[in-house]
Kinemage of the C-alpha trace (Angstrom):
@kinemage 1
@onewidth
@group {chain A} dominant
@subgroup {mainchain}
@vectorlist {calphas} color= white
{ca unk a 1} P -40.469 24.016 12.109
{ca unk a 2} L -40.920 27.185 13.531
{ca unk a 3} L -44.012 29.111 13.103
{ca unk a 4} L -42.344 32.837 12.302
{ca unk a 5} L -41.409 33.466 9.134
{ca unk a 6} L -37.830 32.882 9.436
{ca unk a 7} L -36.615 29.774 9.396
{ca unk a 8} L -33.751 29.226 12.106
{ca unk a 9} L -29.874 27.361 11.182
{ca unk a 10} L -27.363 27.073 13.123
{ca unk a 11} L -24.231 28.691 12.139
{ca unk a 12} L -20.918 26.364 12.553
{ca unk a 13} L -18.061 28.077 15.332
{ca unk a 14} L -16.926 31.116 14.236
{ca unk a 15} L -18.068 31.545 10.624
{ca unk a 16} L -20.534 34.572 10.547
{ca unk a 17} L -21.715 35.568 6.700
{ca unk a 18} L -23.606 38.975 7.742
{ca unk a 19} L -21.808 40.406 10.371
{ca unk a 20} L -17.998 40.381 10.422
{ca unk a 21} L -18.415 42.262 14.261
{ca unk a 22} L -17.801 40.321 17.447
{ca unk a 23} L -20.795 37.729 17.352
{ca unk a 24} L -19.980 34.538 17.839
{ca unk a 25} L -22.088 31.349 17.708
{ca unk a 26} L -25.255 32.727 17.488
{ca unk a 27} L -28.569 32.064 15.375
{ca unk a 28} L -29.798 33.710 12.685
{ca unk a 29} L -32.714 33.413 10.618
{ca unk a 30} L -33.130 33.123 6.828
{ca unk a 31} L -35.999 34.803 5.252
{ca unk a 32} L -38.388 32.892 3.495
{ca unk a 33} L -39.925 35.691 1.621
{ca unk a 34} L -40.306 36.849 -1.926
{ca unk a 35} L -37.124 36.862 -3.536
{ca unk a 36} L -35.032 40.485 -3.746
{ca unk a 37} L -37.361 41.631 -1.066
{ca unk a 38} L -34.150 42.733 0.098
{ca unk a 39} L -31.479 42.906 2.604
{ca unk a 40} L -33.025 41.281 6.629
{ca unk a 41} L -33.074 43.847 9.359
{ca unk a 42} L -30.849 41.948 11.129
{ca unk a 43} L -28.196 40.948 8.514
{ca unk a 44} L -25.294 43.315 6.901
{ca unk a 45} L -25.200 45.815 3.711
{ca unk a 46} L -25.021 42.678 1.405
{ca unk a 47} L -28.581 41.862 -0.683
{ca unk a 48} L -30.465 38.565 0.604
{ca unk a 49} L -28.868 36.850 -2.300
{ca unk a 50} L -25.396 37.112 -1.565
{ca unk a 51} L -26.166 34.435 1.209
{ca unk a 52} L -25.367 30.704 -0.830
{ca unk a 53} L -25.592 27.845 1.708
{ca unk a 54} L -23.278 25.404 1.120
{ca unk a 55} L -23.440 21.172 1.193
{ca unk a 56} L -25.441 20.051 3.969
{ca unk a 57} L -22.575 17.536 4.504
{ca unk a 58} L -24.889 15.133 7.203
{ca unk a 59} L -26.276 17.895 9.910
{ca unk a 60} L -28.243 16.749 12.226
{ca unk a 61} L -31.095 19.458 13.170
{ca unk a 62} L -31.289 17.696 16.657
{ca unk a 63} L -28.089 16.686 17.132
{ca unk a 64} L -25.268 18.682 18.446
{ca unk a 65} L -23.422 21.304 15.701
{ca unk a 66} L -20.356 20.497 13.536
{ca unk a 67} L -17.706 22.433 13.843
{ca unk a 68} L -15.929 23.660 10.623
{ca unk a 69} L -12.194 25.020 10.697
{ca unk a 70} L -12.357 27.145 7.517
{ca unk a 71} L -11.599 31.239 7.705
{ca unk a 72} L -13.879 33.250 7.696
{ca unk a 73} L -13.314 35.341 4.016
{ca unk a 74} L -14.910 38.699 3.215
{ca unk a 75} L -17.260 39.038 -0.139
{ca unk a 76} L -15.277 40.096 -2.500
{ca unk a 77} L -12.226 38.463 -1.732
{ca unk a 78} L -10.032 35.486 -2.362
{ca unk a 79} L -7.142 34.479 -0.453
{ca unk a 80} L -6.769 38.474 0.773
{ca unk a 81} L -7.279 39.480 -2.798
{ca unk a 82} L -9.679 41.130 -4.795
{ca unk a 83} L -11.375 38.756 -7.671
{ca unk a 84} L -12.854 40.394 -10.458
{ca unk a 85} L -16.622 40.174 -11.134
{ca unk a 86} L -18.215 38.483 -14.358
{ca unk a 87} L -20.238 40.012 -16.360
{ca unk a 88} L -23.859 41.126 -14.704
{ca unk a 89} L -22.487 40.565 -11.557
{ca unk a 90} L -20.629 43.395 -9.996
{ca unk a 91} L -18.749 43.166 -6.794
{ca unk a 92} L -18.172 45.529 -4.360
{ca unk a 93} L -15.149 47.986 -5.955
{ca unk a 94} L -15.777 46.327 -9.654
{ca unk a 95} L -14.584 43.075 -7.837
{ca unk a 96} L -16.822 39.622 -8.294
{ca unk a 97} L -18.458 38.171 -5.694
{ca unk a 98} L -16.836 35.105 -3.736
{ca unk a 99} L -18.631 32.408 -4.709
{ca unk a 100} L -20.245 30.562 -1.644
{ca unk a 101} L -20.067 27.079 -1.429
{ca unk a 102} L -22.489 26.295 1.531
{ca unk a 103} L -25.349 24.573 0.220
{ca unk a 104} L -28.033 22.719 1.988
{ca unk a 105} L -28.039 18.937 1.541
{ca unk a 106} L -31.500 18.704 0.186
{ca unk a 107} L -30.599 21.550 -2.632
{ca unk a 108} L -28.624 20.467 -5.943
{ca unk a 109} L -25.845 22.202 -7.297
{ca unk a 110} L -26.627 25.274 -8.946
{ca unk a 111} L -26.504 25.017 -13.222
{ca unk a 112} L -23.606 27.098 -14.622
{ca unk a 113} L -24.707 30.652 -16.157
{ca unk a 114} L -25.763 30.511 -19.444
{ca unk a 115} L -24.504 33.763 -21.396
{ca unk a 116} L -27.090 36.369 -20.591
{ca unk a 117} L -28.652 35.095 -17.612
{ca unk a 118} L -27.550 36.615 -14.280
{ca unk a 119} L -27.087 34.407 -11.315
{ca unk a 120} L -29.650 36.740 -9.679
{ca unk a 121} L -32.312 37.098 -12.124
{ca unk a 122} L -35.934 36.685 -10.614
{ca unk a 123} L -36.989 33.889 -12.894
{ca unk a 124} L -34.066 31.706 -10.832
{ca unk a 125} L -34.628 33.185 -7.759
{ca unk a 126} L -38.078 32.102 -7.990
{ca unk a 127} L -37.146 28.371 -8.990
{ca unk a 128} L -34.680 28.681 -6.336
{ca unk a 129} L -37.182 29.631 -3.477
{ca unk a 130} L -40.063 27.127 -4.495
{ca unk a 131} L -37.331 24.210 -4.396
{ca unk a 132} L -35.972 25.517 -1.111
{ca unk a 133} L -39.539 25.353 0.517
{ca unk a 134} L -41.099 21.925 -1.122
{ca unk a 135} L -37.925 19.883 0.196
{ca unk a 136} L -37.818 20.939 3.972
{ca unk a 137} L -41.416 21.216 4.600
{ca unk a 138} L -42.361 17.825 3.314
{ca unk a 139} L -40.091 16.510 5.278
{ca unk a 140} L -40.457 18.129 8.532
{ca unk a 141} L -44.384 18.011 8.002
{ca unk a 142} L -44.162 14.127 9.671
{ca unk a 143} L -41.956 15.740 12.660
{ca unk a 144} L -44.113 18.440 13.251
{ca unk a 145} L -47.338 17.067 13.291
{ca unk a 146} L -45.850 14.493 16.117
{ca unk a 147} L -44.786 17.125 17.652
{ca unk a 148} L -47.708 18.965 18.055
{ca unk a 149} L -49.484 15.661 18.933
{ca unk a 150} L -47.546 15.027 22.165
{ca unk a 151} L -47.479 18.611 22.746
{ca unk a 152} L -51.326 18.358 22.906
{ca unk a 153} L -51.276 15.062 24.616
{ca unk a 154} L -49.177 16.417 27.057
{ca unk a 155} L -51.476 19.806 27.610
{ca unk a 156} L -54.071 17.183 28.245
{ca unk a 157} L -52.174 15.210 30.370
{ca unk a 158} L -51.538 17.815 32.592
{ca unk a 159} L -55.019 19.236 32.592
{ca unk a 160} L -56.222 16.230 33.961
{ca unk a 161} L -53.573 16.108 36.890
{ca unk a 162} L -54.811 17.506 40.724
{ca unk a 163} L -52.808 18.479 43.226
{ca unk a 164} L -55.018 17.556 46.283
{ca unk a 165} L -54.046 18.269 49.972
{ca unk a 166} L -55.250 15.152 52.175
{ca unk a 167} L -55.230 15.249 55.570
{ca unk a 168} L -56.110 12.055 57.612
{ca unk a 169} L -56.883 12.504 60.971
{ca unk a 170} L -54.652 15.489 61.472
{ca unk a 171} L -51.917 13.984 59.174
{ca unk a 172} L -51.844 16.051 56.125
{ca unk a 173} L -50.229 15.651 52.857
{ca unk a 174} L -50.394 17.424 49.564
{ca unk a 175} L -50.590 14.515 46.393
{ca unk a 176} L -51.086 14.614 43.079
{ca unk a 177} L -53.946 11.987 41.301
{ca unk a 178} L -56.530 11.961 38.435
{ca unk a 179} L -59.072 10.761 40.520
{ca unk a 180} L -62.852 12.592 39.581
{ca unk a 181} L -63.847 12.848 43.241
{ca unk a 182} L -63.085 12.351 46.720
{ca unk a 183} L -64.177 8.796 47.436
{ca unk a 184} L -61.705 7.830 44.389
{ca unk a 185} L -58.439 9.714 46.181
{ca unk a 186} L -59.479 7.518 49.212
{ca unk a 187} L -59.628 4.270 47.658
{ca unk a 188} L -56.637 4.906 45.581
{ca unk a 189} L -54.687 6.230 48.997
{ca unk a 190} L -55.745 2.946 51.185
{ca unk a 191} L -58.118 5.531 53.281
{ca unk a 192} L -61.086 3.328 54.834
{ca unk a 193} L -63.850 4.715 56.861
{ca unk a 194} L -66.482 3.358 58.717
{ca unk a 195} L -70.170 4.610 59.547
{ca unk a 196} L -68.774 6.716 62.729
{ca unk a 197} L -66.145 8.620 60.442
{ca unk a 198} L -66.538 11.925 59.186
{ca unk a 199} L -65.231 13.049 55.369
{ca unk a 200} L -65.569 16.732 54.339
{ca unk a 201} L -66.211 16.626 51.525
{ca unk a 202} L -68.784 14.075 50.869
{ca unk a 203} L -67.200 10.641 49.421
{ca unk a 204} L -68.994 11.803 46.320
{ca unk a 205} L -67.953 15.149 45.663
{ca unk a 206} L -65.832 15.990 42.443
{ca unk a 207} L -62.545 17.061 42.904
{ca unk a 208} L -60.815 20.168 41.565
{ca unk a 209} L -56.920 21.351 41.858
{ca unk a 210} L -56.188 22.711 45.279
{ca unk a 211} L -59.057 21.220 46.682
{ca unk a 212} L -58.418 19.735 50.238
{ca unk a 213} L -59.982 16.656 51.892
{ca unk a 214} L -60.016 15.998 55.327
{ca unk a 215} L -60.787 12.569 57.134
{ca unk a 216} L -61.750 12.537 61.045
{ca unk a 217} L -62.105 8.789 62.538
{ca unk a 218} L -64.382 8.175 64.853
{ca unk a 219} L -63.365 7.078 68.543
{ca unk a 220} L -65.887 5.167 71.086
{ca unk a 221} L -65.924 7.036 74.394
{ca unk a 222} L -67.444 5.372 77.117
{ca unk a 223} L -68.804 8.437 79.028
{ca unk a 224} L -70.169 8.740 82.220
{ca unk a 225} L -72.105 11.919 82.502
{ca unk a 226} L -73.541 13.014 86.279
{ca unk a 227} L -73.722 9.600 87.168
{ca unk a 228} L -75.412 8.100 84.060
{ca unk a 229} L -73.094 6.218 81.136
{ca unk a 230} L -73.250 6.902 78.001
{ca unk a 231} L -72.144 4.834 74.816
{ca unk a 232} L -70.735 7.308 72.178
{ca unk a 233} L -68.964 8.041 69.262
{ca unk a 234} L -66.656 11.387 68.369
{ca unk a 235} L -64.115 12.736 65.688
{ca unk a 236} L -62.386 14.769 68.118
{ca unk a 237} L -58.857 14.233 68.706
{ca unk a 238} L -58.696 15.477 72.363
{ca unk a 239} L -60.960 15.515 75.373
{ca unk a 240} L -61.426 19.300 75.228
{ca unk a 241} L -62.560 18.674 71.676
{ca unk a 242} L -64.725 16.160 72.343
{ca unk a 243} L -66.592 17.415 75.118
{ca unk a 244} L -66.959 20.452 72.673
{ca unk a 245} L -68.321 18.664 70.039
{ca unk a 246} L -70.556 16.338 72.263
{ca unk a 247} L -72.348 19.934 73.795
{ca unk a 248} L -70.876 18.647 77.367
{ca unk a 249} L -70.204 22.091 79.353
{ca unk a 250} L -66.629 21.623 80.468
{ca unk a 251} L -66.524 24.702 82.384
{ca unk a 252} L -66.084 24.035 86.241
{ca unk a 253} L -66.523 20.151 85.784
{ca unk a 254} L -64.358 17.373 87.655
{ca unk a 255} L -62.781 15.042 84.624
{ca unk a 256} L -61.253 11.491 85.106
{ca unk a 257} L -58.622 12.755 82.866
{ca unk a 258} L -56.829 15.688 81.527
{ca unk a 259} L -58.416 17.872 79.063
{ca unk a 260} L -55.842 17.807 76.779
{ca unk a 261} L -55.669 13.816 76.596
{ca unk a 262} L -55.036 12.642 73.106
{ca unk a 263} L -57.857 10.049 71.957
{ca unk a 264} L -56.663 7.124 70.237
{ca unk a 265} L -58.733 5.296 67.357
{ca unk a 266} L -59.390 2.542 70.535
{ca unk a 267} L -60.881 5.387 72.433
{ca unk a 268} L -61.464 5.930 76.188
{ca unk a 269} L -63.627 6.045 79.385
{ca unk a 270} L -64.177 9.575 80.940
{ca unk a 271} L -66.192 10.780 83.757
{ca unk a 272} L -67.447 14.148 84.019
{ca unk a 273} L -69.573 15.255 86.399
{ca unk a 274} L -70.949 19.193 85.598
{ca unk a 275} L -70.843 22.075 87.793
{ca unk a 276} L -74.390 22.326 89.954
{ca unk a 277} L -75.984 24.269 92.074
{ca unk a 278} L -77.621 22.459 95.337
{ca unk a 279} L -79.204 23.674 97.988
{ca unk a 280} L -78.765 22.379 101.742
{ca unk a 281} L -80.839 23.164 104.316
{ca unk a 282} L -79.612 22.878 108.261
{ca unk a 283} L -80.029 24.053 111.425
{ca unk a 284} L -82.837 26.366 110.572
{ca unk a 285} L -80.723 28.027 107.606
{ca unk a 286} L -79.969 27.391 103.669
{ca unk a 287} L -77.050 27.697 101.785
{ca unk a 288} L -76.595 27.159 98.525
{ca unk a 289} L -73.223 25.834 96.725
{ca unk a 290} L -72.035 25.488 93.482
{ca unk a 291} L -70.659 21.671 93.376
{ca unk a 292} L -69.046 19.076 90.719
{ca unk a 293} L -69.043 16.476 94.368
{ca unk a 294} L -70.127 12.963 93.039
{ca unk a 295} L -71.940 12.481 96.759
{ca unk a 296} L -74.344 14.533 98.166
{ca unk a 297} L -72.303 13.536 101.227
{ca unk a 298} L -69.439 15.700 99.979
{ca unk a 299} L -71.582 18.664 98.869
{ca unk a 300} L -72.796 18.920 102.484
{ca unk a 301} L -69.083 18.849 103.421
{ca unk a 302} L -68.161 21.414 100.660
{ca unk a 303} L -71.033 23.793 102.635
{ca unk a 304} L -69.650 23.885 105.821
{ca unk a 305} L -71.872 21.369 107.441
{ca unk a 306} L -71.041 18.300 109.543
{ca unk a 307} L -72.749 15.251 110.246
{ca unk a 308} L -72.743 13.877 113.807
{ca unk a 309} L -73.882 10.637 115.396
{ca unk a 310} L -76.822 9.652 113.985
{ca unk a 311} L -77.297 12.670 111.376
{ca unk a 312} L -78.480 12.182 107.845
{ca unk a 313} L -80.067 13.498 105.091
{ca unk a 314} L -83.581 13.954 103.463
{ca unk a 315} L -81.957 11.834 100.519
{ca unk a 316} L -79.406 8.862 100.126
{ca unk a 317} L -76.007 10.444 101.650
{ca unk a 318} L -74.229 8.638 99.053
{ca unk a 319} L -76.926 9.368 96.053
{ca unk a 320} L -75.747 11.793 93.329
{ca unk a 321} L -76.708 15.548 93.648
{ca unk a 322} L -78.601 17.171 90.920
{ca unk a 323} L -78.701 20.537 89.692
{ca unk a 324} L -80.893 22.389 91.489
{ca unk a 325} L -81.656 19.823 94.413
{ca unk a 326} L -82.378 20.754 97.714
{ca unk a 327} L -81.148 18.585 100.386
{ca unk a 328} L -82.435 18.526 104.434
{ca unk a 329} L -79.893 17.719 106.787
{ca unk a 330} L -81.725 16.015 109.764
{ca unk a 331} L -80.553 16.146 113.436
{ca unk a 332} L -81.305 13.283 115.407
{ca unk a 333} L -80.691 12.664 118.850
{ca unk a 334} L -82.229 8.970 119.820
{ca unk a 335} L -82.576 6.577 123.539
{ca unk a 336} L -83.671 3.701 124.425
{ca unk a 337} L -86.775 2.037 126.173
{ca unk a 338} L -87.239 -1.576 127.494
{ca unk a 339} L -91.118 -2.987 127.613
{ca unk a 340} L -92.412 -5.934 129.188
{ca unk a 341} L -95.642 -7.407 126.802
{ca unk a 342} L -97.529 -10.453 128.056
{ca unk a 343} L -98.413 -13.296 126.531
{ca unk a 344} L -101.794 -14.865 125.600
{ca unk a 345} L -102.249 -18.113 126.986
{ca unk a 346} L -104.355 -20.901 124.881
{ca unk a 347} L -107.717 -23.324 125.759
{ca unk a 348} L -107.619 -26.479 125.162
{ca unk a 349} L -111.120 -28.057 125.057
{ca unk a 350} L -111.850 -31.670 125.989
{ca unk a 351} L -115.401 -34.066 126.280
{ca unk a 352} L -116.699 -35.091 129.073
{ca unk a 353} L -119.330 -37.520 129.504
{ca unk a 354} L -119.975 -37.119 133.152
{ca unk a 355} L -120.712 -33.534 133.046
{ca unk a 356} L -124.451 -32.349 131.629
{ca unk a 357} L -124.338 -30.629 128.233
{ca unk a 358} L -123.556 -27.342 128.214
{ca unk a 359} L -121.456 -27.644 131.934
{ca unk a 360} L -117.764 -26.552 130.913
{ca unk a 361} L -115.487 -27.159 134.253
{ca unk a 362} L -112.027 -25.389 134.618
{ca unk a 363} L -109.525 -28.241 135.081
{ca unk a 364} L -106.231 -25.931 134.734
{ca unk a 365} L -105.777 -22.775 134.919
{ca unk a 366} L -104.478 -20.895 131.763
{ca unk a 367} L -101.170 -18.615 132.903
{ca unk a 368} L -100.123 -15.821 130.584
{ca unk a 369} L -96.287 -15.631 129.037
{ca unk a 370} L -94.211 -12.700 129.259
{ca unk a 371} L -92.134 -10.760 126.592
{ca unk a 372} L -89.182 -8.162 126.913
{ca unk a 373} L -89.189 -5.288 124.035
{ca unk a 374} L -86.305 -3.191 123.153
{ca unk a 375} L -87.522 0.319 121.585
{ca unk a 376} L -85.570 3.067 120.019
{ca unk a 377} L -86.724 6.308 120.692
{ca unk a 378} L -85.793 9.210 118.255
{ca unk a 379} L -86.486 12.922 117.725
{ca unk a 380} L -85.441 14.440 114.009
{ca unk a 381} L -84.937 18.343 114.468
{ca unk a 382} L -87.090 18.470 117.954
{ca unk a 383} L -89.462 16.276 116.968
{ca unk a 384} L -90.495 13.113 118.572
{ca unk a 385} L -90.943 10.005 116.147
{ca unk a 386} L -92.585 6.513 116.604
{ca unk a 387} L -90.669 3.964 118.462
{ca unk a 388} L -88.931 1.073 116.479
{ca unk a 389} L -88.557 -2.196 118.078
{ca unk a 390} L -85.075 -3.377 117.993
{ca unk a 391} L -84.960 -6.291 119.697
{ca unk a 392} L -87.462 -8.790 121.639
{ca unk a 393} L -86.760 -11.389 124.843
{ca unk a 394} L -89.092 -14.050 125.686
{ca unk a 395} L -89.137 -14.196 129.639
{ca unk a 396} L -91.590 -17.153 130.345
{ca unk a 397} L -93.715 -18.634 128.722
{ca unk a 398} L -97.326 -19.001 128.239
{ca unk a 399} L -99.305 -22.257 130.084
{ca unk a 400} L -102.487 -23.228 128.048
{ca unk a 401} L -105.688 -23.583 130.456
{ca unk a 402} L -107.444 -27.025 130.089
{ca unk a 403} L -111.364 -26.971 130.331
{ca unk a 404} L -113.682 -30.157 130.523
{ca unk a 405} L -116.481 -29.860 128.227
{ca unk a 406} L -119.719 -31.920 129.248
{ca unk a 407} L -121.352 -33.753 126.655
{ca unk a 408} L -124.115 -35.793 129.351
{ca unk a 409} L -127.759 -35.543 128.632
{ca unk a 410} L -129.499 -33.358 130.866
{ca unk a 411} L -132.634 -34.446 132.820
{ca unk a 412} L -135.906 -33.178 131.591
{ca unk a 413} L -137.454 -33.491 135.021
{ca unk a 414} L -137.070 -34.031 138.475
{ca unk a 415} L -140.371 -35.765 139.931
{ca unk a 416} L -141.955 -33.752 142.908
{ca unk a 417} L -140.375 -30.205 141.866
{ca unk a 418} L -141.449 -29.689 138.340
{ca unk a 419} L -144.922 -28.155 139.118
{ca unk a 420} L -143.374 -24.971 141.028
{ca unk a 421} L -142.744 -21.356 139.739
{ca unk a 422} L -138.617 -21.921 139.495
{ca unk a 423} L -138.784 -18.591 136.620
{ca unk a 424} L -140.482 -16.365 139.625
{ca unk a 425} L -137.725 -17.573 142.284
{ca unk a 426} L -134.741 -17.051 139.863
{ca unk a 427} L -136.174 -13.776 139.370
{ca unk a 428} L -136.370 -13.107 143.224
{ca unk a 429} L -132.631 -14.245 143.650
{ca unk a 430} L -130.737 -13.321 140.811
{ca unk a 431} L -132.762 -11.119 138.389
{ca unk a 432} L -133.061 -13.861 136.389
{ca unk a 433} L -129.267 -13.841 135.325
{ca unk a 434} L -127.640 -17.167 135.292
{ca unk a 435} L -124.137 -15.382 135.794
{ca unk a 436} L -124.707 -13.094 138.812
{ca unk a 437} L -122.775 -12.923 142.034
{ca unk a 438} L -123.437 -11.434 145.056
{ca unk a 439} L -121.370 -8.209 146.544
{ca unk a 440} L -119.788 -11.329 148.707
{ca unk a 441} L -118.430 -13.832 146.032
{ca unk a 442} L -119.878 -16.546 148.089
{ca unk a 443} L -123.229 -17.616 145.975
{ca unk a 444} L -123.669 -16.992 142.643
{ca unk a 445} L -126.300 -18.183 139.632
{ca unk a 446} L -129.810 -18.046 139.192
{ca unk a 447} L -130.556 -19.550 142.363
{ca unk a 448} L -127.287 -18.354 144.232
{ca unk a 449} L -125.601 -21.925 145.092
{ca unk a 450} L -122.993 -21.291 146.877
{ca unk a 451} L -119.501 -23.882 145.663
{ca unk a 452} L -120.092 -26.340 148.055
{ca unk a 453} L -123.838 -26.611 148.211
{ca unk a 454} L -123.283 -26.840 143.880
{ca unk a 455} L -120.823 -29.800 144.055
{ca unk a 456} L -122.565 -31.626 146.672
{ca unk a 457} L -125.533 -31.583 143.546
{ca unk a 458} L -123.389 -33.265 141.363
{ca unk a 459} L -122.138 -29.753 139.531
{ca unk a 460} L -118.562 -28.590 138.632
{ca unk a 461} L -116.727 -26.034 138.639
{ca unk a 462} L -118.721 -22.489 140.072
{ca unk a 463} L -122.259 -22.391 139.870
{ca unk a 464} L -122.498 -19.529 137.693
{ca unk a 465} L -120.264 -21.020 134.881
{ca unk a 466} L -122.998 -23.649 134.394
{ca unk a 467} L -126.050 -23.220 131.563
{ca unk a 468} L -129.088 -21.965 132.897
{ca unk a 469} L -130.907 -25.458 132.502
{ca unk a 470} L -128.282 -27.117 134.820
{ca unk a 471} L -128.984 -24.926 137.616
{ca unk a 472} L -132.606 -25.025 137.277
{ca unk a 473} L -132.299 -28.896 137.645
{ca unk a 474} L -129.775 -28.370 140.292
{ca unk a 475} L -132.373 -26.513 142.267
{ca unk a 476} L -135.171 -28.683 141.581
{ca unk a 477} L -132.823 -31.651 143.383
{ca unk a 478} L -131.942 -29.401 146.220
{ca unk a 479} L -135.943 -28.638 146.911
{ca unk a 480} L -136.370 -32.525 146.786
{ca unk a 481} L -133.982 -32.632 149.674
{ca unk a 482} L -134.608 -29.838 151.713
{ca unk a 483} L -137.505 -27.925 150.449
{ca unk a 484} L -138.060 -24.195 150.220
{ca unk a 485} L -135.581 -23.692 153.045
{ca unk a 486} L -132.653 -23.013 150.675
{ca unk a 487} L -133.991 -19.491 149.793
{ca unk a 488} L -135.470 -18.261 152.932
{ca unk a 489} L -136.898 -14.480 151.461
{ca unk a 490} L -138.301 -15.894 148.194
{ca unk a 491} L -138.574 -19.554 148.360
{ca unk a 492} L -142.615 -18.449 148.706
{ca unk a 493} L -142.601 -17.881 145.398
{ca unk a 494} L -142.504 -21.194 144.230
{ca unk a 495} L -146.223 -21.694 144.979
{ca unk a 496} L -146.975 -18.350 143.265
């Protein structure tokens, strides 16, 4: 039903009530108003009632038009000819008017005129516009009201529906959903992401139409920055991008692989090592370079330096230069020295009984071993350094000595000689030192024995070697024998 008030028919081919001019096929519109409100704007001369529909004869509102075959027949007129008009109803030249036949299926034939009563009286009219009304609108009430239901369900329907553009991981596409927010359009699209992807916006951010929603996986890049690796994640799709968005500067730094390397989702190793700025001091001058070399080795190399012979540096050659390092380069020139060392030789002690305590007698000589010593000499930048021993030779050797130790009582006296002054004729001889010598080397001891004279007493070894108590009873035995004669310029001081 429309909502003007006009209610809209169809007309059937050709047949045109209002206008005999060239329309064809159109609509028009009956009014619904007040009866004899008078002719429509849009209809001919003829008043409102002239218009009589006739049978409805099974039209289908919805359904396609039937097409009728009868002329179309000016008012007035039957078969070409003028009819004459009843009473109370005058015709156009005194003629009657053709009596219409079309008449809705829903409206009853009209009652034949009773004498006095004119077809277009307003009582009828009136009858005739209230039954007109009732009929259709009670039964197009139902259709309407359905109608306007899906035409609100519909409204609602598409109120609800989002066009949303997603793009996943620079793949976008535009979609239409009813998902409430962003973590919905991902579930309902198959989208997972893990803790190292990135969603803008937020999983949990309400959706509205033309909203756009982008999804950046994350990709593990083993990195290995100046030297030191790094385990770390990025949502970058390139290397550019990534060192971008991982605050790496890029500018003037050596990369393992191109900048504009894609990064798949299994992601990559990459080296970088920055742009620095080392210092190198040689040969009495600096320079300074700027350097991405992964080797101090090659930043010397990139400054115009050489290394030679036995050259190095103040660091590791092959260590890894750091921004703002400075490196010595040291010259060395180096020789080498041989050196002959000796060797200690050992003692080896042994008891004897026949020797008085304290008496230790020589019985082979110790002999010294001898060592040959490789030394390298070096001087860094003029300057001489300690030697370092590179290599050692044993040449011979070294014999232990072997010394007889007596263990034998010693006498306490020696009958006749005990009573003399033997302190006062030490002193006279020897200055009371049991080790002295004289200038000669012949006598030596207290009492300056000479060898033979000392062995012939029963003594070992030199005289002087012996304990001061053996060569006072040594003398004592030798006065026995042959007196004070012995010690010619101070045997008087035995007697005091």
């Amino acid at each position: 039903m429309s909502n003007s008030q006009y209610e809209t028919y169809e007309t059937y081919g050709t047949h045109d009530l209002y206008d005999p001019g060239p329309s064809r096929g159109t609509d028009f519109a009956v009014d619904l108003a007040a009866p004899g409100a008078g002719p429509r704007p849009d209809s001919g001369t003829g008043p409102y009632d002239a218009y009589e529909p006739a049978p409805y004869d099974g039209f289908d509102l919805h359904g396609p038009p039937t097409l009728h075959s009868a002329p179309t027949l000016a008012y007035g007129l039957r078969d070409g000819r003028p009819v004459p008009a009843p009473p109370g109803i005058p015709g156009p030249s005194g003629t009657r008017a053709y009596e219409d036949t079309y008449r809705p299926a829903y409206e009853a034939p009209a009652a034949p005129l009773r004498a006095g009563v004119s077809r277009g009286s307003g009582r009828r009219r009136k009858a005739r516009y209230a039954e007109r009304v009732d009929g259709p609108m009670r039964r197009l009430l139902p259709q309407a009201l359905v109608v306007a239901f899906l035409a609100g369900g519909t409204t609602a329907f598409v109120a609800e529906d989002k066009a949303i553009e997603l793009n996943v991981d620079g793949r976008p596409r535009t979609l239409h959903t009813f998902a409430d927010d962003v973590g919905d359009v991902l579930a309902d699209q198959g989208v997972t992401v893990g803790a190292h992807d990135m969603v803008v916006p937020a999983p949990g951010t309400e959706l509205a139409d033309g909203d756009e929603i982008a999804v950046h996986y994350g990709r593990p890049v083993r990195l290995t920055l100046d030297g030191r690796p790094h385990e770390v994640w990025t949502t970058a799709p390139t290397v550019e991008e990534a060192l971008r968005q991982l605050g790496v500067r890029a500018e003037g730094a050596y990369l393992s692989t191109s900048r504009s390397r894609t990064i798949g989702r299994e992601g990559l190793a990459l080296d970088v090592r920055t742009e620095r700025s080392v210092t190198i001091m040689a040969d009495g001058r600096a320079r300074t370079v700027r350097t991405n070399a992964a080797t101090v080795r090659e930043a010397i190399e990139e400054a115009g330096i050489t290394l030679r012979g036995e050259d190095t540096t103040s660091v590791a050659p092959e260590s890894f230069p750091r921004d703002g390092q400075t490196v010595t380069v040291l010259r060395i020139t180096g020789s080498r020295e041989v050196r002959e060392e000796t060797i200690p030789f050992q003692v080896r002690r042994t008891d004897d009984s026949s020797l008085f305590r304290g008496t230790e007698v020589v019985e082979r000589a110790g002999q010294p071993g001898l060592r040959r010593i490789t030394y390298a000499l070096r001087t860094v930048n003029g300057v001489s350094q300690k030697p370092r021993r590179i290599r050692s030779e044993l040449v011979r050797e070294p014999r232990a000595q072997v010394v007889r130790v007596g263990t034998r009582m010693l006498p306490t006296s020696v009958r006749g000689a005990d009573h003399l002054d033997w302190q006062s004729l030490a002193a006279c001889e020897s200055g009371g030192r049991p080790d002295a010598v004289d200038p000669s080397g012949t006598y030596g001891g207290l009492y300056q024995f000479d060898t033979r004279t000392w062995q012939n007493l029963g003594g070992d070894g030199r005289p002087q070697d012996a304990p001061a108590a053996e060569q006072t009873l040594r003398a004592k035995k030798l006065y026995v024998r042959q007196g004070a004669g012995p010690w010619p310029h101070c045997g008087a001081r035995l007697h005091g």
